[in-house]
NUVEX-777990 format. One record per residue (C-alpha): residue in three letters; x, z, y. Coordinates in Angstrom, 3 decimals. Each point is the difference from the previous one (the first is absolute). Example, Ala and Ser with C-alpha at 12.3 -4.5 7.8 and 13.67 -1.06 7.14 Angstrom:
# residues 2
  residu        px        pz        py
     ALA    12.300     7.800    -4.500
     SER     1.370    -0.660     3.440
# end
This chain:
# residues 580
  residu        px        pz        py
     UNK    46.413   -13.785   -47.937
     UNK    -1.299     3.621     0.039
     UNK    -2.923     2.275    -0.138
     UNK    -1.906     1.167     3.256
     UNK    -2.172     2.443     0.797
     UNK    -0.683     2.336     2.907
     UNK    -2.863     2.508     1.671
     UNK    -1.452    -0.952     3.711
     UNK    -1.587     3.343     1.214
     UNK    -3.020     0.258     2.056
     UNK    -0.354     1.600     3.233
     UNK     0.219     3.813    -0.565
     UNK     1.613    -0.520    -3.655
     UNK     3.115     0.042    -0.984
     UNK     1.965    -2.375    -1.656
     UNK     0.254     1.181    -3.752
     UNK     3.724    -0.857    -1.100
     UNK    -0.693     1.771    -3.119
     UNK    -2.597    -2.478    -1.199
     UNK     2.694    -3.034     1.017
     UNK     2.201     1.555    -2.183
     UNK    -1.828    -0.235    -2.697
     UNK    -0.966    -3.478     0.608
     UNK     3.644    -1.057     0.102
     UNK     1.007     2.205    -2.791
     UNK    -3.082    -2.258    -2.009
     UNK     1.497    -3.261     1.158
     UNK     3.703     0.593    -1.319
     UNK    -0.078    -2.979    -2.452
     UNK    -0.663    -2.260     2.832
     UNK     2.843     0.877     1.654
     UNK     3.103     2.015    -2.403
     UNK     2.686    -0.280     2.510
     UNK    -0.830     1.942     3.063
     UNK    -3.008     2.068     1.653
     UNK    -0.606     1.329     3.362
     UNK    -2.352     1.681     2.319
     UNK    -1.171     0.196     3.632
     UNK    -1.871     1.904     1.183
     UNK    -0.997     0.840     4.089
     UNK    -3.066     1.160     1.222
     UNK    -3.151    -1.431    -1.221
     UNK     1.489    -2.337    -2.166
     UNK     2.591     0.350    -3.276
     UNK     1.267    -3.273    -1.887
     UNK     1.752    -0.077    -3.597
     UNK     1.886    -2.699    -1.635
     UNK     1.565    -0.422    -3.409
     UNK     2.622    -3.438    -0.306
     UNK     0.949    -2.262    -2.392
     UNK     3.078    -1.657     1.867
     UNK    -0.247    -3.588    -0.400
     UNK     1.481    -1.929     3.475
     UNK     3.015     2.401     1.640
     UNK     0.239     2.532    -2.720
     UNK     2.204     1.948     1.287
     UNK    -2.188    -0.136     3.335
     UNK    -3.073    -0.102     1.741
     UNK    -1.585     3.348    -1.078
     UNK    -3.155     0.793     1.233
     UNK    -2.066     1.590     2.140
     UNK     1.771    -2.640     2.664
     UNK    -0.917     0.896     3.666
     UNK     0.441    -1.780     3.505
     UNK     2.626     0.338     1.840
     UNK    -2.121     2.748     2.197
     UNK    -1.298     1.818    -3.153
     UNK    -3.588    -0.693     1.517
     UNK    -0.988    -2.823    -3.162
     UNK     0.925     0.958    -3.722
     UNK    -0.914    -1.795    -3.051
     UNK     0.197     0.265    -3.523
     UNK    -0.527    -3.804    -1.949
     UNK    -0.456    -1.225    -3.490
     UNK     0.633    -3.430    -1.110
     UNK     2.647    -2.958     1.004
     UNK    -0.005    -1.918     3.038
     UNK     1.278    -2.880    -1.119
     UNK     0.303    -2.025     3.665
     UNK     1.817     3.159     0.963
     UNK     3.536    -1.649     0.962
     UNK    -1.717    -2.603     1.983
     UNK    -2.027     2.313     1.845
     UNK     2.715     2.186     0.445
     UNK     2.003    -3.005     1.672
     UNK    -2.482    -0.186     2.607
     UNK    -0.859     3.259     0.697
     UNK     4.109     0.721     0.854
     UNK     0.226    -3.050     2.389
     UNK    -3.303     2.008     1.820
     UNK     1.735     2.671     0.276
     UNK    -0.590     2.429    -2.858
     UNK     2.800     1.972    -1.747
     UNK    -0.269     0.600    -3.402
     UNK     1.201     3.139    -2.157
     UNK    -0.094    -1.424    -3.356
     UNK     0.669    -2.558    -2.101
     UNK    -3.291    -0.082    -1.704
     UNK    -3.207    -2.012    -0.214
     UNK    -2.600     2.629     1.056
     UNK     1.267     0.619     4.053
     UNK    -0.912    -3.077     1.073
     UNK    -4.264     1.216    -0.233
     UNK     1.245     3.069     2.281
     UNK     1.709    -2.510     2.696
     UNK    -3.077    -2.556    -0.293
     UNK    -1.988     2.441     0.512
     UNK     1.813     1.206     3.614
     UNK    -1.114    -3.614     0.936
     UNK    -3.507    -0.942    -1.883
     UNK    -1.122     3.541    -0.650
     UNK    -2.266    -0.199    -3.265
     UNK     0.014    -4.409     0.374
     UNK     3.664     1.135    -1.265
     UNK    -1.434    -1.074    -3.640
     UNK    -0.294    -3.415     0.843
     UNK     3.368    -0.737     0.270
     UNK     0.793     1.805    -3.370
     UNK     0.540    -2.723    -3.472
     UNK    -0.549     2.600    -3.041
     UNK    -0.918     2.631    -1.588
     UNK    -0.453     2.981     1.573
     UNK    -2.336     3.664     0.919
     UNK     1.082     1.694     2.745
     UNK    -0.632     2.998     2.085
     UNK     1.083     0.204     3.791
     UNK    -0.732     3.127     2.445
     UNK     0.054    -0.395     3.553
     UNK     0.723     2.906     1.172
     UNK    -0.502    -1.262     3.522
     UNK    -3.630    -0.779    -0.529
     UNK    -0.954     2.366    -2.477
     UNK    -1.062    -2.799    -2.599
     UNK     1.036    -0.902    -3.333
     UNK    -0.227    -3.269    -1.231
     UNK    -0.163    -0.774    -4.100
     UNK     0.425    -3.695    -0.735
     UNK     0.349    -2.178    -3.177
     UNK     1.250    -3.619    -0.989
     UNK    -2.739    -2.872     0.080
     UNK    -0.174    -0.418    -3.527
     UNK     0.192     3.255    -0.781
     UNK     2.686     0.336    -2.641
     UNK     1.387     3.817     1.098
     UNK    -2.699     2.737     0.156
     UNK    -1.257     2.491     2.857
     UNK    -2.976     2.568    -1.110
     UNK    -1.450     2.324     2.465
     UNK    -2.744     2.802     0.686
     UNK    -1.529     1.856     2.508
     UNK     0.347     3.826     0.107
     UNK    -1.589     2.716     2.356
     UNK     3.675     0.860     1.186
     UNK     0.591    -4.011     0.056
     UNK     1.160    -2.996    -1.764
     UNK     2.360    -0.113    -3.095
     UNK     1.796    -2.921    -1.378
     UNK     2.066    -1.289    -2.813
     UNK     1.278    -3.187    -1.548
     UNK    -1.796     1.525    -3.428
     UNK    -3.455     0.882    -0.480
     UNK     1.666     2.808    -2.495
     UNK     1.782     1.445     2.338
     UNK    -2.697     1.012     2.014
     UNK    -1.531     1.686    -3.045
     UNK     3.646     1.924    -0.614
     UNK    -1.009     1.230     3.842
     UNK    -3.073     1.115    -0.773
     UNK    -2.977    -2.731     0.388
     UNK    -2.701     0.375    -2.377
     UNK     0.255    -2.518    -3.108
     UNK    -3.914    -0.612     0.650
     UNK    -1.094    -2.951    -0.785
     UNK    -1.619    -2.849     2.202
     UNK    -2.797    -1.292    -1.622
     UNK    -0.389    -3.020     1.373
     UNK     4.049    -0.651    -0.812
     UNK    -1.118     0.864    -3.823
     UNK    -2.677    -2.474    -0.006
     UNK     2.570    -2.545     1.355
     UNK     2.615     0.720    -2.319
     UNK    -2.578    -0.433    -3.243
     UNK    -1.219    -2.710     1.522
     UNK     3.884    -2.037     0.945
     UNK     2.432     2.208    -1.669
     UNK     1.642     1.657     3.055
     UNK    -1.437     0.872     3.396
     UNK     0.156    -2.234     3.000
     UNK     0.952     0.989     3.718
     UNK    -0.279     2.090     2.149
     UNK    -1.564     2.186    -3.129
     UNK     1.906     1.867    -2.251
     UNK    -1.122     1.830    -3.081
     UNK     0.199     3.480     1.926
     UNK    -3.236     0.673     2.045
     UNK     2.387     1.434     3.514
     UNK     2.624    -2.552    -0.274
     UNK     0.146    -3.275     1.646
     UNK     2.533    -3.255    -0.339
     UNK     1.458    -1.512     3.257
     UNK    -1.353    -3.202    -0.588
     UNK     2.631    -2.770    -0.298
     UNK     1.010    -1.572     3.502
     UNK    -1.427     2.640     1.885
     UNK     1.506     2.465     2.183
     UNK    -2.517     3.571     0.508
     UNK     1.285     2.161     3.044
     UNK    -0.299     3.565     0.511
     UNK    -0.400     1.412     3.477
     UNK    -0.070     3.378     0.054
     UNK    -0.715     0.323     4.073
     UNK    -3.063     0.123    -0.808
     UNK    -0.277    -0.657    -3.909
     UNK    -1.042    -3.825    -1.226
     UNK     0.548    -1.771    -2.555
     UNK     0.095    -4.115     0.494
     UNK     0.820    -3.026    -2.692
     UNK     0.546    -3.050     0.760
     UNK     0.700    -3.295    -1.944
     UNK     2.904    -1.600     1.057
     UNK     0.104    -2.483    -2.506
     UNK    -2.694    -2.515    -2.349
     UNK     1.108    -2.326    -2.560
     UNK    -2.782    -2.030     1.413
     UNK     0.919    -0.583     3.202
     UNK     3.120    -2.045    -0.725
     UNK     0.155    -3.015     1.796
     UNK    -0.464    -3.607    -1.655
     UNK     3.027    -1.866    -1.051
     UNK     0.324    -3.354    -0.618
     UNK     2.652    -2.292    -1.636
     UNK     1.208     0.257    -3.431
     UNK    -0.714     2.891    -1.778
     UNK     3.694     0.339    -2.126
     UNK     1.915    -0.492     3.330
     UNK    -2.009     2.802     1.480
     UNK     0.096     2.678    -2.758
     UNK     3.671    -1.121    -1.240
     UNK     1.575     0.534     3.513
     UNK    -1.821     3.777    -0.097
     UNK     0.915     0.717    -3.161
     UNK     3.918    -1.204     0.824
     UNK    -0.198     1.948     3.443
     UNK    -1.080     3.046    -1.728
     UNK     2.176     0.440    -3.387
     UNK     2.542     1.297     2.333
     UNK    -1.992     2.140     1.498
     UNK    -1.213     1.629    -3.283
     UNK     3.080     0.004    -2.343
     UNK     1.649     1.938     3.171
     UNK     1.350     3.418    -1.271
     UNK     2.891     1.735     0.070
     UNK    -0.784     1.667    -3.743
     UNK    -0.603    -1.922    -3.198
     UNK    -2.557    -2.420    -0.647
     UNK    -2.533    -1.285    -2.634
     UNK    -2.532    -2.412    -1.181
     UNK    -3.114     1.096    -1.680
     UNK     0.240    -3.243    -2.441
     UNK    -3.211    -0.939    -2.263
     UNK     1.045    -3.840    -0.536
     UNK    -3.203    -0.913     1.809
     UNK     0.409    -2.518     3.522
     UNK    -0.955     2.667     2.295
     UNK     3.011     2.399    -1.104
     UNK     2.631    -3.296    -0.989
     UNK    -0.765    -0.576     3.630
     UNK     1.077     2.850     1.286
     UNK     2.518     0.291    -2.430
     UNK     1.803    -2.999     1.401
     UNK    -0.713     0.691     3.603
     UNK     1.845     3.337    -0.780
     UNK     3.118    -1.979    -1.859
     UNK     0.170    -2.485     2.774
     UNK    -0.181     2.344     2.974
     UNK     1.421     3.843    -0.749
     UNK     3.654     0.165     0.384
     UNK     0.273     2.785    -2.625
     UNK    -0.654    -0.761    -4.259
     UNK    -3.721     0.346    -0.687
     UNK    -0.914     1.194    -3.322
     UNK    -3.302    -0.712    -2.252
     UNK    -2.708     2.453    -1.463
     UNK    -2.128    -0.994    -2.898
     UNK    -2.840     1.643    -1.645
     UNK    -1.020    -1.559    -3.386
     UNK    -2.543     1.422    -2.755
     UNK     0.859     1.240    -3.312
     UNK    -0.605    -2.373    -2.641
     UNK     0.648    -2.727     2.203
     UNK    -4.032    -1.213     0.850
     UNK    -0.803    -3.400     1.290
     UNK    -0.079     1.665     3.616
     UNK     3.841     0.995     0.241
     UNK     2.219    -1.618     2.132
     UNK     3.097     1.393    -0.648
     UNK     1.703    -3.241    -1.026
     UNK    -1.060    -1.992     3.495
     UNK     1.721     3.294     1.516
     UNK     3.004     0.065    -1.871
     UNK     0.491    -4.429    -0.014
     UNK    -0.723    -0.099     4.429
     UNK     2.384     3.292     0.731
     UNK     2.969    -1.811    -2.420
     UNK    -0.761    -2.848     2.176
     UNK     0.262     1.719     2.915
     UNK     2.884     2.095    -0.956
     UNK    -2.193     3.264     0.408
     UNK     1.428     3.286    -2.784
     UNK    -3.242    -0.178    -2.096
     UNK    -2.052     3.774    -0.728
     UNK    -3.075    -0.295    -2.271
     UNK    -2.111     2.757    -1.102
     UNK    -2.600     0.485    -2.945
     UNK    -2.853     1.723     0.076
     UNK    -2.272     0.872    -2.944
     UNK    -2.883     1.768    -0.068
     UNK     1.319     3.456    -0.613
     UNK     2.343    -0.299     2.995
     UNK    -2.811    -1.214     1.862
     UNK    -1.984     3.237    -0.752
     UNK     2.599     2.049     0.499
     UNK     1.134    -1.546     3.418
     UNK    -4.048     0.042     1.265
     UNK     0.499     3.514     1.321
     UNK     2.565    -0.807     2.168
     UNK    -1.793    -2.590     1.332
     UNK    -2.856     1.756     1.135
     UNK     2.326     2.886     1.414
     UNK     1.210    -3.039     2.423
     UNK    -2.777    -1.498     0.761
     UNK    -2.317     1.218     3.680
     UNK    -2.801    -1.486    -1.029
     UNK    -1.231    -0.562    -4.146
     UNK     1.385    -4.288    -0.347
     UNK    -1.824    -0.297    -3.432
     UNK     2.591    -3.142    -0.949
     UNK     1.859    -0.220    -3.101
     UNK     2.488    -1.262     1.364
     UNK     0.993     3.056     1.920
     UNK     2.136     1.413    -2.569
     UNK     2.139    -3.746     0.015
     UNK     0.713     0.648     3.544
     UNK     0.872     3.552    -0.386
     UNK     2.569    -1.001    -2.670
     UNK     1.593    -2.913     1.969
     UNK     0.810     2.465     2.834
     UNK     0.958     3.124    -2.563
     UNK     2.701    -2.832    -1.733
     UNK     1.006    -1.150     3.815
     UNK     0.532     3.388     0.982
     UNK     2.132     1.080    -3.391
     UNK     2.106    -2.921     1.100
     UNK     0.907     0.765     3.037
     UNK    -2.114    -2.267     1.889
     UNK    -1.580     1.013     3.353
     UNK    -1.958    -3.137     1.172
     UNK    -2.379    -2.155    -1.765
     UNK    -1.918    -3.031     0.340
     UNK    -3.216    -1.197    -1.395
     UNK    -2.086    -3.071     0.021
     UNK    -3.457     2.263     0.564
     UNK    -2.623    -1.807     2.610
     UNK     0.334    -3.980    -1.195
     UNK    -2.791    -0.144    -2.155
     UNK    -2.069     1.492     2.619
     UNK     1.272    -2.607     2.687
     UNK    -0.043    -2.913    -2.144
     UNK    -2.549    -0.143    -2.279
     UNK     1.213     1.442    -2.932
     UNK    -2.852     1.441    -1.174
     UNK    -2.901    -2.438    -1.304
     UNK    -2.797     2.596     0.412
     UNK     0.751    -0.002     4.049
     UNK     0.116    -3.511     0.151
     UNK    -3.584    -0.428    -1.250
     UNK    -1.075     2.779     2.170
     UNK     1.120    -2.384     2.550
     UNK    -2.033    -2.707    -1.637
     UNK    -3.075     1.918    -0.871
     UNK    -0.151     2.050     3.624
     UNK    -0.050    -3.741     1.621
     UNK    -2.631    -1.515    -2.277
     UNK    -2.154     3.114     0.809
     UNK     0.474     0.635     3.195
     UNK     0.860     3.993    -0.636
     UNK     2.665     2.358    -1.220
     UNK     1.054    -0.612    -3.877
     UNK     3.231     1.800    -0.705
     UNK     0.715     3.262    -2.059
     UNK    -3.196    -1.284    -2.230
     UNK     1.677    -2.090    -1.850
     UNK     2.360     3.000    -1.052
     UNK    -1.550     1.393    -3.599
     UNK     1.196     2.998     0.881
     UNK    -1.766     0.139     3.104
     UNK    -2.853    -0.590    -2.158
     UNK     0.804     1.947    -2.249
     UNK    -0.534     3.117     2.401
     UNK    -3.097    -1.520     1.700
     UNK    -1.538    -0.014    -3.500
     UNK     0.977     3.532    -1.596
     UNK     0.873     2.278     3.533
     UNK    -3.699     0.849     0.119
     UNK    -0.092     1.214    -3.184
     UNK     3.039     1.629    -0.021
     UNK     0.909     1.552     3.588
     UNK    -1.533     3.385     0.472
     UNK    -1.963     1.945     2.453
     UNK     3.010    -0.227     2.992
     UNK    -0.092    -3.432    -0.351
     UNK    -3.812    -0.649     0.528
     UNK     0.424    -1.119     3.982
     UNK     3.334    -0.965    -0.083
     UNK     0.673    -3.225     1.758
     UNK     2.508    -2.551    -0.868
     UNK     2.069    -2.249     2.422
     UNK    -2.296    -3.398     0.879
     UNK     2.041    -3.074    -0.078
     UNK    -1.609    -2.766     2.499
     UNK     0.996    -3.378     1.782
     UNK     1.111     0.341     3.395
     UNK    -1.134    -3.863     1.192
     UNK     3.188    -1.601    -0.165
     UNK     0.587    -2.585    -2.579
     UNK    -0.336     1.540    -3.950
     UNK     3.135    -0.966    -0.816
     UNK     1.547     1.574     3.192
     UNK    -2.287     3.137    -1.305
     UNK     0.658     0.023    -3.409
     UNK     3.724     0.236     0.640
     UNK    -0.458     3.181     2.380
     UNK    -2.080     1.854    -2.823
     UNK     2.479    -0.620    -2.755
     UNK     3.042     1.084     2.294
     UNK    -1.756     2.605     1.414
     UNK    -1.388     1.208    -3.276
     UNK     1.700    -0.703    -3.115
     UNK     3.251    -0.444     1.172
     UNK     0.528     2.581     2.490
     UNK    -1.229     3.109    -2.038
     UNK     0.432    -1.061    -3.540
     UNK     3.193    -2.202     0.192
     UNK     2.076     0.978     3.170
     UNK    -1.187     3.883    -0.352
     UNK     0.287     0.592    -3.088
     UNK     3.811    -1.560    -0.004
     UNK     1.029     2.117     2.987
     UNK    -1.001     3.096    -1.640
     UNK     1.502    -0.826    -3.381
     UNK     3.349    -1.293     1.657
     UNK     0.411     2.795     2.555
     UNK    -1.063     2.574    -3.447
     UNK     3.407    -1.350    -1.241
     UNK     1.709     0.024     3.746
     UNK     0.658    -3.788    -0.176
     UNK    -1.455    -1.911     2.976
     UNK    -2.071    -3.106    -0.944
     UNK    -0.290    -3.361     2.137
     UNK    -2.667    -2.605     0.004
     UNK     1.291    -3.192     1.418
     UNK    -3.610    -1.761    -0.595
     UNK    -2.179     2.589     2.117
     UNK     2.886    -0.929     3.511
     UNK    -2.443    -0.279     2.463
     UNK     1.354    -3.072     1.478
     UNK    -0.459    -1.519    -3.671
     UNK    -3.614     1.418    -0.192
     UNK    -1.044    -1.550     3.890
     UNK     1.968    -3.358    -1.452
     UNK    -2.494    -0.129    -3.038
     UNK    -2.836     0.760     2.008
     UNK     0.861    -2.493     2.661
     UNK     0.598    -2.451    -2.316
     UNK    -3.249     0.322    -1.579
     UNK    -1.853    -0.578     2.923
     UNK     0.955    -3.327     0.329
     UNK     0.067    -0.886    -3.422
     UNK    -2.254     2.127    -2.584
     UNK     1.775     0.352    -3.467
     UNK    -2.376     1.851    -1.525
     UNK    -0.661    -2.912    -2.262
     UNK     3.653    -1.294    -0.907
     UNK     1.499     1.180    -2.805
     UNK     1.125     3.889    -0.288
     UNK     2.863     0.825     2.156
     UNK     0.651    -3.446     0.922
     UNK     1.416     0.780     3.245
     UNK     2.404     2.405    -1.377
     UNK     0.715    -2.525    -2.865
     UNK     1.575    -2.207     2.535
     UNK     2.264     2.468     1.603
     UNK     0.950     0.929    -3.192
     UNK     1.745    -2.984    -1.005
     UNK     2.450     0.391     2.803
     UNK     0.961     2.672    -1.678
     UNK    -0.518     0.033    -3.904
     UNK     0.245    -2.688    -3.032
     UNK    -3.030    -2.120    -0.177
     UNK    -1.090     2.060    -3.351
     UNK    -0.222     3.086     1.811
     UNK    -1.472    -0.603     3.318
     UNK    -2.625    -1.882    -2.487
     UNK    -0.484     2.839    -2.797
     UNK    -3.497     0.302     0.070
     UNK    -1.189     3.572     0.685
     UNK    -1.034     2.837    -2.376
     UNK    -0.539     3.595     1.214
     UNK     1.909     2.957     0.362
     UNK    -1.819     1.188    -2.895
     UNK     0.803     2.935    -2.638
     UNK    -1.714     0.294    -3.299
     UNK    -3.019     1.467     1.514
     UNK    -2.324     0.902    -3.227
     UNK     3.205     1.617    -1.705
     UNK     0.593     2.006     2.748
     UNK    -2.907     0.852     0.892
     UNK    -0.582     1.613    -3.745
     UNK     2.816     1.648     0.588
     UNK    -0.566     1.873     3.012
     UNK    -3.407     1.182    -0.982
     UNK     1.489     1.368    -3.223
     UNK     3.029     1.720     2.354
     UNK    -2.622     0.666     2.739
     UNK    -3.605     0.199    -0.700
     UNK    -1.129     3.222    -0.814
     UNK     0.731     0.547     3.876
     UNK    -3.087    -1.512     0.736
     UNK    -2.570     2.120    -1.939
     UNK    -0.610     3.457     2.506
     UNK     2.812    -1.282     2.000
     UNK     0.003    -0.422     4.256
     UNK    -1.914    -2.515     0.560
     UNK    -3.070     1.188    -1.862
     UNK     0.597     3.569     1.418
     UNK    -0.130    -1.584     3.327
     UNK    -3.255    -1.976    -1.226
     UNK     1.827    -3.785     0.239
     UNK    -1.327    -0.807    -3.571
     UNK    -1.899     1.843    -2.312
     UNK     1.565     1.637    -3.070
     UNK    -2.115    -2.592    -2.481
     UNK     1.953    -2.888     2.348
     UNK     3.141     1.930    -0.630
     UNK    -0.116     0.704    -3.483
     UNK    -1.065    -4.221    -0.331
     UNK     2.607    -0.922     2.034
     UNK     2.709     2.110    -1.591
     UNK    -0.215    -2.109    -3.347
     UNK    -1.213    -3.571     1.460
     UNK     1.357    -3.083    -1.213
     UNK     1.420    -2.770     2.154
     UNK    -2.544    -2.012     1.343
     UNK     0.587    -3.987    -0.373
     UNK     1.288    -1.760     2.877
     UNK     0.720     3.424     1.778
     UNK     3.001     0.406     2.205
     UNK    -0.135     4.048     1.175
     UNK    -3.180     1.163    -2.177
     UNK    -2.573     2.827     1.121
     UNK     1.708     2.280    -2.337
     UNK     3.676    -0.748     1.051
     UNK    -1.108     0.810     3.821
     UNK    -1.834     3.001    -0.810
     UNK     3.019     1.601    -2.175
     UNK     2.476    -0.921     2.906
     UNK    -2.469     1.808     2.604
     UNK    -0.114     3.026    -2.530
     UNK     4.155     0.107    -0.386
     UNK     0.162    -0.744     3.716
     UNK    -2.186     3.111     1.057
     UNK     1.261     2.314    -2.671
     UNK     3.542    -1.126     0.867
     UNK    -0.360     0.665     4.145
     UNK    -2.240     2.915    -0.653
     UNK     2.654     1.729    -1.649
     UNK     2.711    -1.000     2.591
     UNK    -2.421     1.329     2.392
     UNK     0.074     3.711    -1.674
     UNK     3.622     0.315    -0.328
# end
């Protein structure tokens, strides 16, 4: 696991190793244990590592054996042994012990098709030194990050949007992104919330040729495209799921379970017991004063069971506002969730223990049917023949109704991402907007950044491609749209849990929303009131000075105001970083 970043010069530039060092230096947290540099003609690559498989090993840059292909990689292959077995009976000799050399040998054989052959997470960066090109590539469902822009002396890359900004790029924002983020509560791909900075979109590689200069993306991957499966649904998804605990729970440092006492994290939870050779220890958040939405007991009654050491963690509202700054100091993008500062303290309480590696039950929901509101988008788009989705969201609504009143003069032609049907079956489409959406830059993004914050490496067993192409397959042949929530999952589930669990009907990872929301425009909201984002004309200072003191709207999930006061920490915040 590490931070990468690096500097492809132009023809007639050259390569700026001072900016790379900066970018590096900004990506310590993501990687504690080592850095390193290369740097030869137009091109200079940095890397920061957090030393999870061969610690003592496998530092980076890694180069061919001719010293004509170098890369730098973030992430965990997790087929990496197997691939590695096959790649030595061809022929190939291997310097390390680690996960990350096998994309530099499939890549002597498939050139860039090399990431089809990868199972993980993973962002890499490869020069060919040969060719002149350099090719940037990230994992299909997009769970480690790659940001990039375009620069009169060339391109310039990072694993963090922030570290970019360290480097010099402009903290200007994109308007459209802003209207997106009011309108969804983060911004989607390939946006980001800085007007010169782009996301590699998930499962796509972009090259760089620099004889002459071009820039090309390519999808190499769509959720969509999986193939239809037939046969029983629990065989199907339980062999996957038994296939790839291994594969996950491999490590050679300590491991944990992010453990909320809800099935999709008990699942995971057991797969973890069942399958890593090492102990595997529990994190907990709970609430202070115990509300109706905490947990903690499930937690603490399934990791007894499962003979898992047992961490929980409260959080009240005045550690909530005092952790919210730290949160947004992680963060690439503004995530305007309330649940960000839960995940930050999981991963704080991992790290103080010692633990390196954790797992989380993040991308279920989104797969199957957890959330009611997408199942009758499903049901409404079909009965009317177009797109229903993110309107059923109140606070979608919410910022349909009041953005006109309250954006300001920048904001007047800014244009939002449209969300559409692509012709295949609604359910089929539904599923590719809610992954693609919701999952990937609120859930999976936002948990990356507030992991790596706290140098602990997070894995999502639920988002395994395989699993994802098995749940899409399945569907095809057999909509389940209409069965109960998470049935499908339910049924694996059993295999591995007590019928009262893999049952437990499901309630939200949910905080106490109104309380903390109070709270943090106590703490917070006199930012808002002659603060960035009316100096840069996003809202008006009547919208600001509203906003600052609003109440919490019934129903709401992430408010108006709540976005708009995590926009106005998040641009004070990089601003700042960006003038030191």
């Amino acid at each position: 696991m590490c931070g990468i970043s690096g500097h492809l010069a132009r023809s007639g530039s050259s390569s700026r190793a001072d900016l790379v060092e900066t970018t590096t230096g900004a990506l310590r947290h993501r990687g504690p244990d080592a850095t390193a540099m290369y740097a030869d003609g137009p091109v200079t690559l940095g890397c920061t590592r957090l030393a999870i498989i061969d610690p003592g090993g496998s530092a980076q840059p890694l180069r061919s054996a001719d010293g004509e292909l170098v890369l730098i990689a973030n992430g965990e292959i997790y087929n990496f042994a197997e691939l590695r077995d096959g790649l030595r009976r061809r022929g190939h000799v291997f310097t390390t012990d680690g996960d990350c050399e096998v994309i530099l040998h499939l890549y002597e054989e498939h050139g860039d098709r090399a990431v089809d052959h990868l199972r993980g997470m993973f962002a890499f960066a490869l020069w060919d030194g040969r060719i002149g090109r350099l090719t940037l590539a990230r994992d299909r469902m997009g769970e480690k990050p790659l940001y990039y822009t375009e620069r009169p002396d060339g391109l310039l890359f990072a694993s963090e949007a922030k570290a970019l900004t360290a480097a010099g790029v402009p903290v200007e924002l994109d308007h459209g992104s802003v209207a997106d983020y009011f309108r969804l509560e983060y911004v989607p791909e390939p946006r980001s919330m800085l007007r010169d900075v782009r996301k590699v979109p998930a499962g796509h590689v972009v090259t760089v040729d620099t004889r002459p200069w071009r820039v090309r993306s390519r999808a190499y991957w769509r959720l969509e495209d999986a193939e239809p499966i037939e046969g029983s649904s629990a065989d199907t998804l339980g062999a996957i799921l038994a296939e790839l605990a291994p594969l996950v729970t491999r490590t050679d440092q300590p491991l944990g379970i992010s453990l909320s006492g809800g099935l999709d994290s008990s699942v995971a939870a057991a797969l973890a017991a069942k399958f890593c050779a090492a102990p595997v220890r529990a994190f907990s958040v709970g609430y202070a004063g115990r509300p109706a939405n905490d947990e903690r007991h499930h937690a603490r009654e399934l990791a007894a069971a499962l003979g898992m050491p047992f961490h929980e963690i409260e959080i009240g509202a005045a550690r909530a506002t005092a952790d919210l700054p730290l949160v947004v100091a992680a963060l690439d993008d503004p995530i305007a969730d309330f649940a960000g500062v839960c995940y930050h303290a999981v991963m704080r309480a991992a790290a103080e223990a010692g633990v390196r590696v954790m797992v989380q039950g993040q991308g279920a929901d989104e797969l199957f049917w957890g959330y009611g509101w997408v199942r009758e988008a499903v049901a409404r788009s079909e009965a009317y023949g177009n797109l229903v989705f993110y309107e059923l969201d109140p606070d979608f609504r919410e910022a349909e109704r009041v953005a006109p009143r309250y954006f300001g003069e920048a904001m007047r032609d800014a244009a939002p991402t449209g969300f559409a049907l692509s012709g295949d079956r609604t359910d089929i489409d539904l599923t590719r907007l809610i992954v693609g959406t919701y999952l990937r830059e609120n859930g999976i993004a936002q948990c990356d950044r507030l992991s790596m914050a706290n140098s602990v490496e997070l894995r999502l067993p639920f988002v395994d491609h395989r699993l994802v192409e098995a749940v899409v397959g399945l569907r095809r042949t057999r909509p389940d749209h209409r069965d109960p929530p998470k049935h499908r999952l339910r049924e694996v589930a059993h295999a591995y849990l007590p019928a009262h669990v893999a049952d437990r009907p499901k309630r939200g990872f949910s905080p106490p929303l109104r309380e903390w929301h109070a709270a943090y425009l106590r703490s917070y909201g006199d930012l808002l009131p002659g603060g960035e984002l009316v100096r840069r004309g996003i809202l008006t200072e009547a919208a600001a000075r509203r906003l600052s003191v609003a109440d919490f709207p019934p129903g709401a999930g992430s408010p108006f105001s709540f976005k708009a006061l995590m926009l106005e920490m998040w641009c004070r915040h990089n601003v700042a970083r960006a003038r030191r």
